[in-house]
DRENFI-149990 format. One record per residue (C-alpha): x, z, y; residue number from 0; residue in one letter. Coordinates in Angstrom, 1 decimal, m for minus. Example, Ala and Ser with C-alpha at 12.3 -4.5 7.8 and 13.67 -1.06 7.14 Angstrom:
2
<<12.3; 7.8; m4.5>; 0; A>;
<<13.7; 7.1; m1.1>; 1; S>;
***
This chain:
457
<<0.0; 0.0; 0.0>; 0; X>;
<<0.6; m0.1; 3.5>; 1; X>;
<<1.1; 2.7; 5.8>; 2; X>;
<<m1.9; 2.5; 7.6>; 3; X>;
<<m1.7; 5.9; 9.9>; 4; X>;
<<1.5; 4.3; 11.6>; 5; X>;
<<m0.4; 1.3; 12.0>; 6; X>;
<<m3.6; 3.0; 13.5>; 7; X>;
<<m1.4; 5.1; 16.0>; 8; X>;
<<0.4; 2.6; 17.3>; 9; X>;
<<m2.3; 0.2; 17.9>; 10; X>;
<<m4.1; 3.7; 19.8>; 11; X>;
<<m1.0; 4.2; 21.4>; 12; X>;
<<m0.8; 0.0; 23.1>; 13; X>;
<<m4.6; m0.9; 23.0>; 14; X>;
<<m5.8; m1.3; 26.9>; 15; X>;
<<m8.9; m2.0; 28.2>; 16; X>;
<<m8.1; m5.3; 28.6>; 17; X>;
<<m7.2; m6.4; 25.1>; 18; X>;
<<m10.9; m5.6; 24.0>; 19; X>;
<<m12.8; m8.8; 23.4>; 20; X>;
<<m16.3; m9.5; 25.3>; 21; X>;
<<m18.0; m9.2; 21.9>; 22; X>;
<<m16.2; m5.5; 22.1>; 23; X>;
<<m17.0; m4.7; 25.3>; 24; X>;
<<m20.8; m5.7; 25.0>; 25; X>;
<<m21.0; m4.1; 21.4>; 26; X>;
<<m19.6; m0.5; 23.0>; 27; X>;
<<m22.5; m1.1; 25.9>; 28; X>;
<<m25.1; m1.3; 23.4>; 29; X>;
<<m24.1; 0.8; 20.5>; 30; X>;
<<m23.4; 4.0; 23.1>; 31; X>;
<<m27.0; 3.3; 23.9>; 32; X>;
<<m28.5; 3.2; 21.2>; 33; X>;
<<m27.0; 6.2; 20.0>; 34; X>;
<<m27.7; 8.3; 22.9>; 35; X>;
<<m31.1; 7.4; 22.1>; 36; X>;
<<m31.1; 8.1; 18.5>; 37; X>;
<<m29.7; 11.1; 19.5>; 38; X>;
<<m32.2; 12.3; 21.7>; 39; X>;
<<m34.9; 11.4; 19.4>; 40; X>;
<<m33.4; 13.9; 16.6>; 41; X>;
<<m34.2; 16.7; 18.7>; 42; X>;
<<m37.6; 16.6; 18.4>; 43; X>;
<<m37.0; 17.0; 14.3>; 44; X>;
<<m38.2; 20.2; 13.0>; 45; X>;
<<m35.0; 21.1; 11.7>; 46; X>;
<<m32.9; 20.5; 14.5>; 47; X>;
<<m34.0; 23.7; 15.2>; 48; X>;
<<m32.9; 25.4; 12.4>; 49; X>;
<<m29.4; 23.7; 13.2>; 50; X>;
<<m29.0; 24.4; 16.3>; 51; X>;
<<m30.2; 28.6; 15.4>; 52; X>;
<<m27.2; 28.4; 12.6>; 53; X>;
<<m24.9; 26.8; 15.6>; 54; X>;
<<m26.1; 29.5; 18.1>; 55; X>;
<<m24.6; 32.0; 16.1>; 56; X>;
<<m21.1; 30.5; 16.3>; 57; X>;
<<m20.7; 30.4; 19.5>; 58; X>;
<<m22.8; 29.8; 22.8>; 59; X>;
<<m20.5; 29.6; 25.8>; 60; X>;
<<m18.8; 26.5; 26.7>; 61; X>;
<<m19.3; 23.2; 28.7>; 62; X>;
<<m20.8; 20.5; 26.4>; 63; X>;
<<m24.4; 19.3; 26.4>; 64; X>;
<<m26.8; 19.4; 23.4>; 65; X>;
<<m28.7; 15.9; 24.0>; 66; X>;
<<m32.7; 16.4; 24.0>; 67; X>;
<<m35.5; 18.8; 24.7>; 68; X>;
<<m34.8; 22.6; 24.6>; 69; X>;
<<m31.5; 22.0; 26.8>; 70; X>;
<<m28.5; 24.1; 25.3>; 71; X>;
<<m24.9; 24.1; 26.3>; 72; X>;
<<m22.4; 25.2; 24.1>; 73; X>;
<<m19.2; 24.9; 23.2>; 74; X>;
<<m17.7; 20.9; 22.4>; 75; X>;
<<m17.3; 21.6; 18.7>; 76; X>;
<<m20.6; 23.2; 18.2>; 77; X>;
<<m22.6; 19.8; 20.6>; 78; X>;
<<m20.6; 17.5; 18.2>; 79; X>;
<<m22.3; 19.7; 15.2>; 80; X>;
<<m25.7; 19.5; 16.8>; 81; X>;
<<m25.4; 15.9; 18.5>; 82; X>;
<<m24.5; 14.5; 15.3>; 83; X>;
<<m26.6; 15.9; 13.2>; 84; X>;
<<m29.3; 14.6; 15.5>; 85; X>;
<<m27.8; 11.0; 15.4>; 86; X>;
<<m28.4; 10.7; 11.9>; 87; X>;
<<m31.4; 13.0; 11.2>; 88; X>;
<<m33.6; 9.9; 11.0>; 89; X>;
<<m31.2; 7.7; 9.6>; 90; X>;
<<m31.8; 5.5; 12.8>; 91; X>;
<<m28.0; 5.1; 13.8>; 92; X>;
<<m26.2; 1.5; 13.8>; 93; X>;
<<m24.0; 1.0; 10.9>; 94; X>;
<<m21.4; m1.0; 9.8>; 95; X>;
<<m22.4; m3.0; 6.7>; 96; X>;
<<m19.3; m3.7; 4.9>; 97; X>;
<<m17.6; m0.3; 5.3>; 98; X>;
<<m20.9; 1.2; 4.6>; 99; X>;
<<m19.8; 3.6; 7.4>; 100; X>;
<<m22.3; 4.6; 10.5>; 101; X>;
<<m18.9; 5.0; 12.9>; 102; X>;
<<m21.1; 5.9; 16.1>; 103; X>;
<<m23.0; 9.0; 14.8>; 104; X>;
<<m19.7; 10.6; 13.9>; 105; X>;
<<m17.7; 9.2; 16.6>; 106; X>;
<<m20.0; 9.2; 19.9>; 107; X>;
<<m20.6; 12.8; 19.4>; 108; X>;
<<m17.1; 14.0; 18.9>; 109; X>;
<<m16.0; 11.8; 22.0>; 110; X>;
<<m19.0; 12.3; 24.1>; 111; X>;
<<m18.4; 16.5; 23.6>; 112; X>;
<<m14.7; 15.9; 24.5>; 113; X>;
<<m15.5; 13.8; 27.7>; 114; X>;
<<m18.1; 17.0; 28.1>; 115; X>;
<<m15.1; 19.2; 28.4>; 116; X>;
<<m12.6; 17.2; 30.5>; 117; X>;
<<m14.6; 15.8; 33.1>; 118; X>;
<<m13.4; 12.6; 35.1>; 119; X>;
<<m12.9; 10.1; 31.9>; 120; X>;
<<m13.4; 7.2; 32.9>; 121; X>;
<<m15.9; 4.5; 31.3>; 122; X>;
<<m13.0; 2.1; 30.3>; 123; X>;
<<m11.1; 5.4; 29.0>; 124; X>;
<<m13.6; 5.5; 26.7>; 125; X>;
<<m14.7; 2.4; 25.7>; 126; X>;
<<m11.3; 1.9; 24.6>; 127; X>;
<<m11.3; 4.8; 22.4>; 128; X>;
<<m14.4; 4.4; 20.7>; 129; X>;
<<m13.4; 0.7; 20.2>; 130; X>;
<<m10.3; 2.2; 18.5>; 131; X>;
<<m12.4; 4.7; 16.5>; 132; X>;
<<m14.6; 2.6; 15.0>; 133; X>;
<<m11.5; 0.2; 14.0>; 134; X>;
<<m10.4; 2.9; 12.1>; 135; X>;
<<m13.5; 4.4; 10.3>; 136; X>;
<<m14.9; 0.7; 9.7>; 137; X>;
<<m11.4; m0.5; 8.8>; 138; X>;
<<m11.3; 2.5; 6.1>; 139; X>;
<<m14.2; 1.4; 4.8>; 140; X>;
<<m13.8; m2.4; 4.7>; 141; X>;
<<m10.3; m1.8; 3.1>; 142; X>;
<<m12.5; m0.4; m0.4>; 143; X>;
<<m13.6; m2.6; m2.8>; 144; X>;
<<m15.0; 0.0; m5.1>; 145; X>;
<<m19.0; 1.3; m5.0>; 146; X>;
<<m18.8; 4.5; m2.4>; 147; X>;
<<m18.8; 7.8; m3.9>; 148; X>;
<<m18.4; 10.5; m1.8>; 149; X>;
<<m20.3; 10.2; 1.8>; 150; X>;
<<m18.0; 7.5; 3.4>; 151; X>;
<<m20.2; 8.2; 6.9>; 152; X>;
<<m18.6; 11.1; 7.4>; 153; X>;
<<m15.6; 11.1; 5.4>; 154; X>;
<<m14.4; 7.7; 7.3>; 155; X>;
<<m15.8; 8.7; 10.6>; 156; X>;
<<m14.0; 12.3; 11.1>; 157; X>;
<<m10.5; 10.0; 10.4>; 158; X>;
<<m11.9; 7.8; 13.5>; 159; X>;
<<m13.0; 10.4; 16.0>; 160; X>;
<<m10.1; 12.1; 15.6>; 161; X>;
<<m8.0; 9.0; 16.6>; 162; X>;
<<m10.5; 8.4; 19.5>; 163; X>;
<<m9.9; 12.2; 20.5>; 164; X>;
<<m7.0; 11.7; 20.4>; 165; X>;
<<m6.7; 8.7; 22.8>; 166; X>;
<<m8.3; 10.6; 24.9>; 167; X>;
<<m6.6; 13.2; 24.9>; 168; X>;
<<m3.1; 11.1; 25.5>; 169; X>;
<<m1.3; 12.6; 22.0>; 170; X>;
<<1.6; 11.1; 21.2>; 171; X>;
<<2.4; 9.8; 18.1>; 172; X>;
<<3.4; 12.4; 16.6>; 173; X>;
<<0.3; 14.7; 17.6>; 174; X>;
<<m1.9; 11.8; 16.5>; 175; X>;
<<m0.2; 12.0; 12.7>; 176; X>;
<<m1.1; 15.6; 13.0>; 177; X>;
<<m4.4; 15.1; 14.2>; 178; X>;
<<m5.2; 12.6; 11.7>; 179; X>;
<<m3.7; 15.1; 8.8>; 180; X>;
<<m5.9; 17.9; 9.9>; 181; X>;
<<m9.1; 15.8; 10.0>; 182; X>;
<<m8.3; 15.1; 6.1>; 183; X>;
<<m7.8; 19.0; 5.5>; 184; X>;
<<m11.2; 19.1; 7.0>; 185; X>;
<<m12.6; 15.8; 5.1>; 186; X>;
<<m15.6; 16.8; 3.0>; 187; X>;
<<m19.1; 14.8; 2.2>; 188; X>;
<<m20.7; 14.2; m1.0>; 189; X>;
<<m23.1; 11.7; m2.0>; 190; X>;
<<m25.1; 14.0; m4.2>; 191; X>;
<<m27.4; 15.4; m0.7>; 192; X>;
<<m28.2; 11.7; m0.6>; 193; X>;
<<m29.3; 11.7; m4.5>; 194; X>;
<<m31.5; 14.7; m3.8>; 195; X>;
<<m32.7; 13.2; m0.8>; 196; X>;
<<m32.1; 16.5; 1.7>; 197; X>;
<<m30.6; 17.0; 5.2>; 198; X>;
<<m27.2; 17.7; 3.9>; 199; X>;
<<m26.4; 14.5; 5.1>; 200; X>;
<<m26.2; 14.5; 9.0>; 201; X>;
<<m25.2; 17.8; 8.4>; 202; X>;
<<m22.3; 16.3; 6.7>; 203; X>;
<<m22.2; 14.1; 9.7>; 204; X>;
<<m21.9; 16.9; 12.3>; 205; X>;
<<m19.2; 18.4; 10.8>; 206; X>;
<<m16.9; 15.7; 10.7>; 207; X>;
<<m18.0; 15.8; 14.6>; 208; X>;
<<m17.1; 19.1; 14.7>; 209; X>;
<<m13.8; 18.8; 12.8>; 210; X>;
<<m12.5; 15.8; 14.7>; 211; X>;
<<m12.3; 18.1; 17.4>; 212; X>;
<<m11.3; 21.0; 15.5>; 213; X>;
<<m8.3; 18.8; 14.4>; 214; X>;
<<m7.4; 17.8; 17.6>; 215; X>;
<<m7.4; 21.2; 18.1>; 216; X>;
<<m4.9; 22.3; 15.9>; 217; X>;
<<m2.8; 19.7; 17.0>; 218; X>;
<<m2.3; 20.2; 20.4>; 219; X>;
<<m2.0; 23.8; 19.8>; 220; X>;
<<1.4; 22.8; 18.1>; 221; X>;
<<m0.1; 22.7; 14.3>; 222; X>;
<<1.8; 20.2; 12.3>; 223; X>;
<<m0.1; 17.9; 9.9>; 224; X>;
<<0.0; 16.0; 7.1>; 225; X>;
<<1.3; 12.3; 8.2>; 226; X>;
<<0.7; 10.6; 5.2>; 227; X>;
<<m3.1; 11.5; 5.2>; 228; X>;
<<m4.6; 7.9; 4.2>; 229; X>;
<<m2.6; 6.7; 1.6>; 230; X>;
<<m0.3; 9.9; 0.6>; 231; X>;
<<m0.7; 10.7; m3.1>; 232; X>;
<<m3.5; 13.4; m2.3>; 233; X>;
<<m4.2; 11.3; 0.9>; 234; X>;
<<m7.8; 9.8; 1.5>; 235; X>;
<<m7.7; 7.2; m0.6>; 236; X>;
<<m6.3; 8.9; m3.4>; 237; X>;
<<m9.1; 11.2; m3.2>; 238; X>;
<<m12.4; 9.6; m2.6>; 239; X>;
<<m12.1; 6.2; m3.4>; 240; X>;
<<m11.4; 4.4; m6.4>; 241; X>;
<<m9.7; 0.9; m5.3>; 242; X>;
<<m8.5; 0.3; m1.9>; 243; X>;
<<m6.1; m2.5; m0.3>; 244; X>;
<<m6.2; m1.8; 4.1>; 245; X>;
<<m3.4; m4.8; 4.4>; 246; X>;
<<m5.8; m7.3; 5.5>; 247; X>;
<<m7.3; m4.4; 8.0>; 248; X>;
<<m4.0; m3.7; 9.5>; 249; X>;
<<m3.0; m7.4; 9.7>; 250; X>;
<<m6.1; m7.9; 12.4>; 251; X>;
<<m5.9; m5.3; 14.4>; 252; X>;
<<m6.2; m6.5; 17.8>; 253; X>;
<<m7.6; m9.3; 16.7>; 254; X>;
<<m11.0; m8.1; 14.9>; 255; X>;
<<m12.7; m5.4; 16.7>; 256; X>;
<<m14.8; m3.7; 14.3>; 257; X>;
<<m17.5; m2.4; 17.1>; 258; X>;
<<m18.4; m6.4; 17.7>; 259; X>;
<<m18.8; m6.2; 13.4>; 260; X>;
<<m21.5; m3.3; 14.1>; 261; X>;
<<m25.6; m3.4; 13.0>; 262; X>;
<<m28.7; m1.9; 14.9>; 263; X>;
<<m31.5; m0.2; 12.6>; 264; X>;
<<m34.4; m1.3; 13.8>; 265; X>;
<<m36.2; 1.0; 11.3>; 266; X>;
<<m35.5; 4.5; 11.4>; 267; X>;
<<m34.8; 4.3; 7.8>; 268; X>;
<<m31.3; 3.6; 5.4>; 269; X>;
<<m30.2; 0.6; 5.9>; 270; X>;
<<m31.0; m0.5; 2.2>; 271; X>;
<<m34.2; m0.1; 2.8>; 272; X>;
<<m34.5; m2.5; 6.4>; 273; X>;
<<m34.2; m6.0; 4.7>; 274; X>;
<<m37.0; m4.7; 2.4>; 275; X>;
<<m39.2; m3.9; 5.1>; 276; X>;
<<m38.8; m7.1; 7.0>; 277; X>;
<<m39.9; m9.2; 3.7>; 278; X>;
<<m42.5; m6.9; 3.8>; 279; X>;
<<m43.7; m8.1; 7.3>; 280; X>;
<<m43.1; m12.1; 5.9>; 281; X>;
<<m45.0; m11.2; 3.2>; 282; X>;
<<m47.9; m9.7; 5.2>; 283; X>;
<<m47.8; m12.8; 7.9>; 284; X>;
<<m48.5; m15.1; 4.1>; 285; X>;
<<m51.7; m13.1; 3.7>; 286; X>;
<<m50.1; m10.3; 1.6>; 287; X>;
<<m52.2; m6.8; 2.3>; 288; X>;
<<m52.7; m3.9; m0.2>; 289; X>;
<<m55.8; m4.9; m1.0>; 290; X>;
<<m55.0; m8.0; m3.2>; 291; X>;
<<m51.6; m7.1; m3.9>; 292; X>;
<<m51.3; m6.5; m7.8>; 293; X>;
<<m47.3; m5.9; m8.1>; 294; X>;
<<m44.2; m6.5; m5.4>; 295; X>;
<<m40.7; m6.4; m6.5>; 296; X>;
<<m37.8; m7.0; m4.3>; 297; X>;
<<m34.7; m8.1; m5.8>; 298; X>;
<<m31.5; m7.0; m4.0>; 299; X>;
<<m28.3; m6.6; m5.1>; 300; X>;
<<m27.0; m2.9; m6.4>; 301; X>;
<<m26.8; m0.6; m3.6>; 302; X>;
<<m30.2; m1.3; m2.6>; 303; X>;
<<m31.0; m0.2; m5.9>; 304; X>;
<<m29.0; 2.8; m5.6>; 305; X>;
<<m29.4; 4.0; m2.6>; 306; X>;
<<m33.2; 3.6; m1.7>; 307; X>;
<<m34.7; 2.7; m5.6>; 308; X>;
<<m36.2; 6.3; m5.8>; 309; X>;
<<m39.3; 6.5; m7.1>; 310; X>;
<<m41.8; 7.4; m4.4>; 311; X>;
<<m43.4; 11.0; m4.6>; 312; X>;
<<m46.6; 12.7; m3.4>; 313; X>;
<<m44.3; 16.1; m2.7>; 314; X>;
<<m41.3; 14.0; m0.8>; 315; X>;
<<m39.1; 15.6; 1.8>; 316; X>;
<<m39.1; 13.4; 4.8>; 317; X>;
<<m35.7; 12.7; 3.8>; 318; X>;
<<m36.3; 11.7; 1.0>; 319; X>;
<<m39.2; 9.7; 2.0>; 320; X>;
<<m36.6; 8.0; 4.4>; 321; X>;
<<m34.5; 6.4; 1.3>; 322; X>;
<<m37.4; 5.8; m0.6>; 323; X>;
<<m38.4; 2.1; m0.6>; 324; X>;
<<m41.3; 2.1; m2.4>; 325; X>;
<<m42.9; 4.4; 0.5>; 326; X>;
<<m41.1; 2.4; 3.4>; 327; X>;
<<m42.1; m1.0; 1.9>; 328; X>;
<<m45.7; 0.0; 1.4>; 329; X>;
<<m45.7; 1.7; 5.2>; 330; X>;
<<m44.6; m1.8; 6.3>; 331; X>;
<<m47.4; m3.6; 4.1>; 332; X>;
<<m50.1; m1.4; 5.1>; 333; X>;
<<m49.2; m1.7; 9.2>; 334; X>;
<<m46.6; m4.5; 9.7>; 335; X>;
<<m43.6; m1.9; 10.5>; 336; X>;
<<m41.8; 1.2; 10.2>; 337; X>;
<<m41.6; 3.8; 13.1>; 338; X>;
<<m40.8; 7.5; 14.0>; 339; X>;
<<m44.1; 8.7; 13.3>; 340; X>;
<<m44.3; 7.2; 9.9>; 341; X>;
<<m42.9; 10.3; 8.8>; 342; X>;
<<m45.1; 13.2; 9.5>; 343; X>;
<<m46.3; 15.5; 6.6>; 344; X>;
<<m49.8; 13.6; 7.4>; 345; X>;
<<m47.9; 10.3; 7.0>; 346; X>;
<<m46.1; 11.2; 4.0>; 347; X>;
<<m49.3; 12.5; 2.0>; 348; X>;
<<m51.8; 9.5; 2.7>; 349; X>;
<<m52.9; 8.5; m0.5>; 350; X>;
<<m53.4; 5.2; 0.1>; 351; X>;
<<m49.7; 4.8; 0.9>; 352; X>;
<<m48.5; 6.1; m2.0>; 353; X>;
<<m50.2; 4.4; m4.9>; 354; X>;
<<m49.6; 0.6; m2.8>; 355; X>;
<<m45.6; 2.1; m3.1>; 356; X>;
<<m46.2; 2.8; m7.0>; 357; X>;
<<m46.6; m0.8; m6.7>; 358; X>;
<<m43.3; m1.8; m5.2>; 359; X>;
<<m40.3; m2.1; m7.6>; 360; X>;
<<m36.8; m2.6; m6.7>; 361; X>;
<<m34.7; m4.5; m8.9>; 362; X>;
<<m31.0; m5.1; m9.2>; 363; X>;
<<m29.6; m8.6; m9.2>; 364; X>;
<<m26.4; m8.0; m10.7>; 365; X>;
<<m24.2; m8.5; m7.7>; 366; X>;
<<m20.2; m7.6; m8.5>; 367; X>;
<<m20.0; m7.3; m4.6>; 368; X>;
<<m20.4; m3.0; m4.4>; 369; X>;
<<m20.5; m3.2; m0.4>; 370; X>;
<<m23.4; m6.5; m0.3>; 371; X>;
<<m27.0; m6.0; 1.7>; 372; X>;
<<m28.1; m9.4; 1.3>; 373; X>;
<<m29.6; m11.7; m0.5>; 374; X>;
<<m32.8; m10.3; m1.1>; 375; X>;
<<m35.9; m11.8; m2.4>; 376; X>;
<<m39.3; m10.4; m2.7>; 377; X>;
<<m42.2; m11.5; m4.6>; 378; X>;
<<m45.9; m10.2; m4.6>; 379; X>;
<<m48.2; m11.4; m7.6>; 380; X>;
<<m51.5; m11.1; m6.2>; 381; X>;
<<m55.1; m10.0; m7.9>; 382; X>;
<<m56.2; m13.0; m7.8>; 383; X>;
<<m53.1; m14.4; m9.6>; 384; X>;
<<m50.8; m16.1; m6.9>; 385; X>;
<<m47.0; m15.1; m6.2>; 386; X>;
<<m46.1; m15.3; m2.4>; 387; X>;
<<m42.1; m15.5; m2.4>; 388; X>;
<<m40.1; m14.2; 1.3>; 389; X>;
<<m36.2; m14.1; 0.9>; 390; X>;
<<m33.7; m13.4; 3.4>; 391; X>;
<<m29.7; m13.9; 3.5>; 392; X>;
<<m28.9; m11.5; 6.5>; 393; X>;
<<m30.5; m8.3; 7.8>; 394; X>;
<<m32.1; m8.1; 10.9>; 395; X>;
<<m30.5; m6.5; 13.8>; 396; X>;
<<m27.0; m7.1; 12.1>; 397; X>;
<<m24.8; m9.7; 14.2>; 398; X>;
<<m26.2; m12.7; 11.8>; 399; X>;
<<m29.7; m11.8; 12.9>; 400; X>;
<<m29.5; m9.6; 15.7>; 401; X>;
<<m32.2; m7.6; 17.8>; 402; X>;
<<m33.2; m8.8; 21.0>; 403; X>;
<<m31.8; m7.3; 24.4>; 404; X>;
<<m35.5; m6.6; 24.7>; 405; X>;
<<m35.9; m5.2; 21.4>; 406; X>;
<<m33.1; m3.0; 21.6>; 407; X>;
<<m34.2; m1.7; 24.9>; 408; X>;
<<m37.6; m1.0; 23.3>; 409; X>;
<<m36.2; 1.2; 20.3>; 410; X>;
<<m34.4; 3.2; 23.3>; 411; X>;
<<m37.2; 3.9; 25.3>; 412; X>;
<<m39.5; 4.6; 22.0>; 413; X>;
<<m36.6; 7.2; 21.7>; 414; X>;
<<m36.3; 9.1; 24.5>; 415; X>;
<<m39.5; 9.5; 24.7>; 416; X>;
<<m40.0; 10.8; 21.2>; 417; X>;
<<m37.2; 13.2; 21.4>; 418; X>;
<<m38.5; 14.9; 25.0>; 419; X>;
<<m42.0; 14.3; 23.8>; 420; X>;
<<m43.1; 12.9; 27.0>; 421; X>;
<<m41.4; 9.3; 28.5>; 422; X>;
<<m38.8; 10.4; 30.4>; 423; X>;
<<m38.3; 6.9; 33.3>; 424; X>;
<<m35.8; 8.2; 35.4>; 425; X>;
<<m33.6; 9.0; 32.4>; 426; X>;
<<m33.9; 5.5; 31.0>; 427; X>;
<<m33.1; 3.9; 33.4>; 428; X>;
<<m30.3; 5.9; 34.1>; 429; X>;
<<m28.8; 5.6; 31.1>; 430; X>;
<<m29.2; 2.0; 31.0>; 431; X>;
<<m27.8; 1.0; 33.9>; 432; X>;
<<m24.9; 3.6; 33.3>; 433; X>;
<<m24.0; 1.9; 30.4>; 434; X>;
<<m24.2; m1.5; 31.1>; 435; X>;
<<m21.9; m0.9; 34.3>; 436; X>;
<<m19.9; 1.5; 31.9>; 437; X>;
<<m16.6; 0.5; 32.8>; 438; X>;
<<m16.8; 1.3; 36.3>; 439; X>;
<<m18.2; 5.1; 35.8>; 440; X>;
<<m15.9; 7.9; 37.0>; 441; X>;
<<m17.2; 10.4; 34.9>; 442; X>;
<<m18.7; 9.3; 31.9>; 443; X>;
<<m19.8; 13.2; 31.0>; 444; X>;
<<m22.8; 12.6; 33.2>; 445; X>;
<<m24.2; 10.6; 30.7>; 446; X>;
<<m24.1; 13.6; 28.2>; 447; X>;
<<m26.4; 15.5; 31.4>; 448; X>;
<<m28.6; 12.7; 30.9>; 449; X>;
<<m29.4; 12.8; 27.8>; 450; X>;
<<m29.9; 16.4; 27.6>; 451; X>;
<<m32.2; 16.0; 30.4>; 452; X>;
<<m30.1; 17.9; 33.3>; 453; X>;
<<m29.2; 15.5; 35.5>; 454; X>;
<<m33.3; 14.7; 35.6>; 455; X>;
<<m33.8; 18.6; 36.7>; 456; X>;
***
């Protein structure tokens, strides 16, 4: 193998604001968007405030913003904690397909709690660093050609906040080897919440948040790290994946910027499930509805099977419900989409949802690709004995078939105003306008204010 942390550092230690392509530039606009949004949106979970109780008891002083109603500040590890566990609560955070990595939940809160605590960082400050971030956390992921096994979100994302920490932060290369050591002495995130289907999972998220800063911590308080902490013997590779070549990664850096690579959700759903639910909205524009339906499978290659094939349950958790095909495809039958309310305890009970998803069946095509989303094809063989066929090759909101500005601006304001429980204009547009001009703010902390609603006080 290659040695990839010497790689990374020194392409955080010459990357300028200038070397980032337009499709970077524009794909750091939109993606810090979008995730303040999702962000805001988790707070109006109900167990976002049994996190942020746990979190309270760790510490309550400090200078970073919790994003959403209920306004909290707190110290920047324990708003990474919360802000990412809110990110991905709903499982409405962009992802990056290949790496099977969401880089922004992990990333924007660790570097947004940061910029909380150092005021005056500038919007190309951190642009940069997030662009650098996410090259690492996708680029870990990309370099795998083996099915994921342990939570990859996480465990790839702490590797890249820390690096965007410390960018910020101005390390040197020797403190950024630490860093990066001490964010794998920190590594942890199993798959096996995801099997279960419980909240484990953004928790997991949070606290590789939390220990990207923890990490950067340790190392500017003199701490040294491991240096070899990718590709060492007990490095991350070593440890949570099972084949892995980053050569081709490392040989585009500079040239491929990973944040451009970057998909919305336009679901708030996993992303296994979202090119279901789209043939499910072909399928209802052919004259598909659960009345004549008999049967629908959707044929998809193996990790849509695996990660949203569950069967679908009268007594699911929400997030369970939220990796559950069968109940997201029959939602998007019954109404023509998937949205933030679909997942009330009302929601999740109707009756008439669940036995139309006891009537969707995922199968696996027998793809060798471990990382592929696409093809999928769906079929519904109606009562009356018809098949209606929909198939796509790309998912929607991905950079093959992407959202709409206009559509992307909708899911934000559908956000905010979920997560304050009330539409919130002045913040919108705030944030909006603050992030498409984000290269030329001072201070980018006051977009942390915004979201938690202070600056709107």
């Amino acid at each position: 193998m290659t040695n990839m942390v010497d790689a990374f550092v020194r392409h955080a230690q010459s990357t300028q604001f200038a070397d980032l392509s337009d499709a970077a530039v524009r794909a750091t606009k939109t993606y810090v968007l979008d995730t303040l949004g999702v962000g805001i949106a988790g707070a109006a979970v109900p167990l976002t405030n049994n996190v942020r109780a746990s979190a309270a008891h760790w510490a309550s002083d400090g200078a970073a913003q919790v994003w959403g109603r209920g306004q909290m500040v707190t110290t920047p590890a324990n708003a990474a904690f919360i802000n990412g566990f809110q990110i991905h609560c709903q499982e409405y955070d962009c992802v990056h397909e290949p790496a099977v990595v969401h880089p922004m939940a992990t990333i924007l809160a660790a570097l947004m709690a940061e910029c909380d605590a150092r005021p005056s960082i500038y919007g190309t400050e951190l642009m940069v660093a997030l662009a650098l971030a996410v090259d690492l956390a996708a680029g870990i992921g990309v370099s795998v050609t083996s099915p994921i096994k342990f939570f990859r979100p996480a465990n790839a994302g702490i590797f890249g906040a820390t690096l965007g920490i410390s960018r910020l932060r101005r390390f040197s290369s020797e403190q950024t080897k630490d860093a990066l050591g001490y964010a794998l002495a920190f590594n942890s995130g199993t798959m096996q919440a995801h099997v279960e289907g419980k909240p484990a999972l953004p928790i997991q998220i949070g606290n590789a948040a939390r220990g990207a800063i923890m990490a950067c911590d340790m190392a500017e308080a003199g701490m040294p790290g491991p240096h070899d902490s990718l590709e060492g013997p007990f490095g991350y590779f070593a440890l949570f994946e099972d084949e892995a070549d980053p050569s081709d990664v490392i040989s585009k850096l500079g040239k491929v910027w990973r944040i451009a690579e970057v998909s919305h959700k336009p679901f708030p759903t996993g992303r296994a499930a979202q090119g279901g639910i789209v043939l499910m909205q072909k399928l209802r524009a052919a004259g598909v509805t659960e009345v004549n339906v008999k049967q629908v499978t959707l044929t998809a290659p193996p990790l849509i099977h695996r990660l949203v094939g569950r069967p679908i349950q009268s007594d699911m958790s929400v997030n369970y419900a939220r990796l559950c095909f069968q109940y997201s495809g029959a939602v998007a039958l019954k109404s023509g989409g998937v949205g933030l309310d679909d997942f009330s305890e009302t929601a999740l009970r109707d009756p008439e949802t669940l036995a139309l998803g006891a009537r969707i069946q995922v199968i696996d095509d027998g793809s060798e690709d471990p990382a592929a989303f696409t093809p999928q094809i769906a079929r519904a063989q109606l009562q009356d004995g018809r098949t209606i066929e929909a198939q796509i090759d790309a998912l929607y909101g991905s950079p093959a078939d992407p959202m709409s500005e206009e559509a992307h601006l909708n899911k934000f304001r559908d956000c905010v105003t979920f997560g304050f429980g009330e539409p919130r204009p002045m913040i919108v547009d705030r944030l909006i306008h603050l992030t498409e001009t984000l290269e030329t703010v001072a201070d980018v902390s006051v977009l942390s204010r915004l979201a938690a609603g202070v600056e709107a006080d």
